[in-house]
Every structure is written in C-alpha cells, then in structure tokens.
N, CA, C and O atoms as a CHARMM CRD file, in Angstrom:
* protein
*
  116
    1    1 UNK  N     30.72900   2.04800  -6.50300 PROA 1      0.00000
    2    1 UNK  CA    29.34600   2.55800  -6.58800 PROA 1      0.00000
    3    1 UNK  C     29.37700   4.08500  -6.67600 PROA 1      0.00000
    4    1 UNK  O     30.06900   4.77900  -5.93200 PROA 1      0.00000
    5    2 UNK  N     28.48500   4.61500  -7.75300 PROA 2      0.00000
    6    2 UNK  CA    28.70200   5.74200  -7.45600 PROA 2      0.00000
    7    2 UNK  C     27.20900   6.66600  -7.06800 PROA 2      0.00000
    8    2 UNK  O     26.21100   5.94600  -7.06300 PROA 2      0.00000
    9    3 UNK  N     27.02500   7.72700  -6.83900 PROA 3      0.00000
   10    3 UNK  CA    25.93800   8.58900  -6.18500 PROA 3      0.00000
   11    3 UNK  C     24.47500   7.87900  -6.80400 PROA 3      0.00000
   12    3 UNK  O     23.57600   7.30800  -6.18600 PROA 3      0.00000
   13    4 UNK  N     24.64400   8.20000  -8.51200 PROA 4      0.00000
   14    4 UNK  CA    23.54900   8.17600  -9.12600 PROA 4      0.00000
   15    4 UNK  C     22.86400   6.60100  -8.60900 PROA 4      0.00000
   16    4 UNK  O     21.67300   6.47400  -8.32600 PROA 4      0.00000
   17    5 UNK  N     24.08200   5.23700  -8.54600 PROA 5      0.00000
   18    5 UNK  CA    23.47100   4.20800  -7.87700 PROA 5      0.00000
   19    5 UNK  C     23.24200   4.13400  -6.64800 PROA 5      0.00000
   20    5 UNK  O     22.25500   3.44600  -6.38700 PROA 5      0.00000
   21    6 UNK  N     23.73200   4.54300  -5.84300 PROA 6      0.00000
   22    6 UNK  CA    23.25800   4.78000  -4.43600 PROA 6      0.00000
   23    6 UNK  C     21.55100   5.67100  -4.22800 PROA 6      0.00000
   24    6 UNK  O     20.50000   5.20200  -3.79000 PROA 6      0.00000
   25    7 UNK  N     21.77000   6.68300  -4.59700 PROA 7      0.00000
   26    7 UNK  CA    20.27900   7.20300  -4.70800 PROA 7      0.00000
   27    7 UNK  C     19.39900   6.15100  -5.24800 PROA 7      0.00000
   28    7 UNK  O     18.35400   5.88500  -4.65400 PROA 7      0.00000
   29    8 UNK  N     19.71600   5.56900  -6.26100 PROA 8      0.00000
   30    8 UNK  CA    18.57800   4.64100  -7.20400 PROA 8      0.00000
   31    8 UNK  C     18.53800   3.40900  -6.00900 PROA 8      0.00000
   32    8 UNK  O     17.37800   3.10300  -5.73300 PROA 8      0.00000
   33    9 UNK  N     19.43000   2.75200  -5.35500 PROA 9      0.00000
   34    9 UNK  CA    19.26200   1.82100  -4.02900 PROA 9      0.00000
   35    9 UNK  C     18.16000   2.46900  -3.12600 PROA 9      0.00000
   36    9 UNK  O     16.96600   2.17100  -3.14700 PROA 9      0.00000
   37   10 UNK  N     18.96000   3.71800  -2.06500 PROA 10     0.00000
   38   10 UNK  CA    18.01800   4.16400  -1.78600 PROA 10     0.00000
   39   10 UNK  C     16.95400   4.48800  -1.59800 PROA 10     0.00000
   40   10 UNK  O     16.57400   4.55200  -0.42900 PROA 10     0.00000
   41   11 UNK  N     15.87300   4.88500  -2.89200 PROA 11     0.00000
   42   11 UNK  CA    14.96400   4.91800  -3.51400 PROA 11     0.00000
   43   11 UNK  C     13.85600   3.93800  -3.53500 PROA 11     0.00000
   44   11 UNK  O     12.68100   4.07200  -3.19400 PROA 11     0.00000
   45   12 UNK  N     14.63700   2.70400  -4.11500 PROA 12     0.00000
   46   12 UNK  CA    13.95800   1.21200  -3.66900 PROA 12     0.00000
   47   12 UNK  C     14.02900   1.03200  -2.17200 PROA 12     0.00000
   48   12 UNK  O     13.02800   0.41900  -1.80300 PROA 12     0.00000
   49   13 UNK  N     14.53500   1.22100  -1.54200 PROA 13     0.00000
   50   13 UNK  CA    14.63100   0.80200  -0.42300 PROA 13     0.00000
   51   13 UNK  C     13.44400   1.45700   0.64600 PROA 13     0.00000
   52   13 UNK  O     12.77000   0.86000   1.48600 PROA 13     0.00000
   53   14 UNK  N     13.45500   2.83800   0.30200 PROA 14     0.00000
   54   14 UNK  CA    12.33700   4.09300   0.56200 PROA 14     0.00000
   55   14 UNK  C     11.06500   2.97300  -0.10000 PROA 14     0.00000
   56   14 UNK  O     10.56500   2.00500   0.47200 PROA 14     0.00000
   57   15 UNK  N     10.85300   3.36500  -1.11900 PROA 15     0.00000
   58   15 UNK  CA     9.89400   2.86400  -1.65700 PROA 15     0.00000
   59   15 UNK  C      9.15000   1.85600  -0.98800 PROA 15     0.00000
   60   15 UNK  O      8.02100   2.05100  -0.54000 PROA 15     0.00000
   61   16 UNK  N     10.04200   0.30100  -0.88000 PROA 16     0.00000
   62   16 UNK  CA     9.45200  -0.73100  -0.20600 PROA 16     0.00000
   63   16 UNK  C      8.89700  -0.69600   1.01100 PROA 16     0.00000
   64   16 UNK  O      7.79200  -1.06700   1.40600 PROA 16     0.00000
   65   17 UNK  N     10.03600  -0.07700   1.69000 PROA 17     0.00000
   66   17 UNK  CA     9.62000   0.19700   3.17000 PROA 17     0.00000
   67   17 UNK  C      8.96200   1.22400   4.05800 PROA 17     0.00000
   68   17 UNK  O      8.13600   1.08600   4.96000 PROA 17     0.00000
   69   18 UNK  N      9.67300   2.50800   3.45700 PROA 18     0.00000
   70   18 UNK  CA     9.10300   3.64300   4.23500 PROA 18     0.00000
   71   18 UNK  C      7.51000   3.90400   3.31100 PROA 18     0.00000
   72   18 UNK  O      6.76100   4.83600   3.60600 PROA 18     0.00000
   73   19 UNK  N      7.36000   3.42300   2.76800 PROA 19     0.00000
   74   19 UNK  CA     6.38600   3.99700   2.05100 PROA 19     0.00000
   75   19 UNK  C      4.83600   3.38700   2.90400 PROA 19     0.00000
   76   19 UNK  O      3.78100   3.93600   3.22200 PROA 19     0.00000
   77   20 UNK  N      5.43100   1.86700   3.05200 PROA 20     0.00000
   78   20 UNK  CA     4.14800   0.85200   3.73100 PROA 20     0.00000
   79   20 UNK  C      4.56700   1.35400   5.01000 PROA 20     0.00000
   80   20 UNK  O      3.47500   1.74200   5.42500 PROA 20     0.00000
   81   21 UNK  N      5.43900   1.63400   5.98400 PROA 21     0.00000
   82   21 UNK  CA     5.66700   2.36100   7.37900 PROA 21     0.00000
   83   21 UNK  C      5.37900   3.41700   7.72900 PROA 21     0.00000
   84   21 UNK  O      5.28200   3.73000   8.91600 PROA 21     0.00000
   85   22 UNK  N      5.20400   4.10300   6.86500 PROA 22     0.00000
   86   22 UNK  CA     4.81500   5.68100   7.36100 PROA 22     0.00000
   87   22 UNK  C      3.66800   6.51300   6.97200 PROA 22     0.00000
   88   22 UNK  O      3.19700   7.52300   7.49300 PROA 22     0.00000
   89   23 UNK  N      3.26100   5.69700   5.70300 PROA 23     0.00000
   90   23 UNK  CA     2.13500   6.65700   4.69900 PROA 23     0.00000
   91   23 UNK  C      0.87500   5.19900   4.61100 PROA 23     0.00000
   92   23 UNK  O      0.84500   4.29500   3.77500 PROA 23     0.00000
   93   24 UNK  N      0.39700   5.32000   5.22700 PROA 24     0.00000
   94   24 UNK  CA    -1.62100   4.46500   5.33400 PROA 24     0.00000
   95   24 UNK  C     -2.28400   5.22200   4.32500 PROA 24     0.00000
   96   24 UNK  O     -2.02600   6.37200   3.97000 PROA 24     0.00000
   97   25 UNK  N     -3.16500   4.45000   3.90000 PROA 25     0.00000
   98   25 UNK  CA    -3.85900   5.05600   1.88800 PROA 25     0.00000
   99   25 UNK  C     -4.73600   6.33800   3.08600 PROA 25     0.00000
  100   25 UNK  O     -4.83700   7.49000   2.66400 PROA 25     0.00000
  101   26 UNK  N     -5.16500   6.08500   4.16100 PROA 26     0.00000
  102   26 UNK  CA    -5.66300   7.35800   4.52900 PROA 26     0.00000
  103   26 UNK  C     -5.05500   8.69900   4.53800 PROA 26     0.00000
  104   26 UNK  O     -5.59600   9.79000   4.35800 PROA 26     0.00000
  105   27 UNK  N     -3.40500   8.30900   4.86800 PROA 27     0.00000
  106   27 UNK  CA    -2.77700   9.77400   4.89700 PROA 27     0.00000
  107   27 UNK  C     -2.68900  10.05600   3.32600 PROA 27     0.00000
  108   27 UNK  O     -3.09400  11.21400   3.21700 PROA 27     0.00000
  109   28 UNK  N     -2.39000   9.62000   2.16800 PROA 28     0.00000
  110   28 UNK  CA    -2.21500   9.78600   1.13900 PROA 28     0.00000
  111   28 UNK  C     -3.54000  10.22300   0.78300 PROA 28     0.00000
  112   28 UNK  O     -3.41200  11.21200   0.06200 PROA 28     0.00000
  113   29 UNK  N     -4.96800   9.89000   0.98800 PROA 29     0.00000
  114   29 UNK  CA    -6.27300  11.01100   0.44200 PROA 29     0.00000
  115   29 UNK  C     -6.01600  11.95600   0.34600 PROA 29     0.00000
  116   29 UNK  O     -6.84600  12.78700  -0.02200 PROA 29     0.00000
C-alpha cells in the first residue's frame, strides 16, 4: 500500500464516520 492509498482509505473512513460524529447540519450552517 502506498501513501496516496492510505490517505484515499483514510478519507473514506473520515468521511463516513467523523463526519456524522462530530459535525450536526447545525455546526455546518
């Protein structure tokens, strides 16, 4: 594996999760 796929894992992984865990459509207004 190299960086560029690890970031792109990462990324999805951010995406799915931290995104619905940390950010409510209120903080994003």
């Amino acid at each position: 594996m190299n960086l560029q796929e690890l970031t792109t894992r990462l990324h999805t992984i951010r995406d799915n999760n931290t995104w619905r865990g940390f950010h409510s459509p209120k903080n994003l207004a």
